[in-house]
N, C-alpha and C positions, 0 to 999 in steps of 0.2 A: 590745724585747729584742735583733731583730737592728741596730738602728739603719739600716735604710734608708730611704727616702723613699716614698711613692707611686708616684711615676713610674718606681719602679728596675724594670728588668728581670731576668728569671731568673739572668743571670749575676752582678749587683751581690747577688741575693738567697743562691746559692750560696755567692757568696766570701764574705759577711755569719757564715752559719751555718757554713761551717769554720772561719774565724776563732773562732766562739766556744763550735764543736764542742772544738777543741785547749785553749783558753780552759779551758772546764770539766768536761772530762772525766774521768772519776772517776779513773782507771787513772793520770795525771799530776799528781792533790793528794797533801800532805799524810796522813799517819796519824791528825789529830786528827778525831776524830769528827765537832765540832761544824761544822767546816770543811766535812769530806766531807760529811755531807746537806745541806748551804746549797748547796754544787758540786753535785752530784748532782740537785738540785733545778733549779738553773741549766739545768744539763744538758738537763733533760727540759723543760723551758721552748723554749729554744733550738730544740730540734728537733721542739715542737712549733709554734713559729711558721713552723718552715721547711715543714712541711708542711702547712698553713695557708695559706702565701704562694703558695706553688706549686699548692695550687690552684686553679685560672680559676672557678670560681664561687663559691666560698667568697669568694675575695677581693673579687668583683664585688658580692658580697652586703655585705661588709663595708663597703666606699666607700660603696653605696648606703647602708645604716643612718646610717655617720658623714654623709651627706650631709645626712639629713633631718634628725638630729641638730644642723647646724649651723643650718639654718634653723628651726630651732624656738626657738633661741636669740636 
């Protein structure tokens, strides 16, 4: 969602999720409905990977899972 890589750091992850805070923020779409909940949606996506990313176990957690993941494959 935020488009970073693994190896990015808190700062690449910050500028990632304001990017795409401004992106899809409800307050800066359109009046059309169907737009606004797709945005809005985006939205809450967005800011929940950023807080997600930022946190140091959650994340640690995640690399481990996709790790075993790959080699299972």
């Amino acid at each position: 969602m935020l488009g970073v890589e693994a190896s990015d750091g808190w700062a690449a992850i910050k500028q990632a999720h304001r990017a795409k805070a401004r992106e899809y923020h409800p307050d800066k779409q359109a009046d059309d409905a169907a737009d606004a909940a797709e945005t809005a949606d985006n939205f809450r996506h967005a800011t929940h990977a950023h807080a997600f990313l930022t946190n140091d176990e959650a994340r640690a957690a995640y690399h481990a899972l996709l790790g075993m993941c790959w080699r299972v494959h």
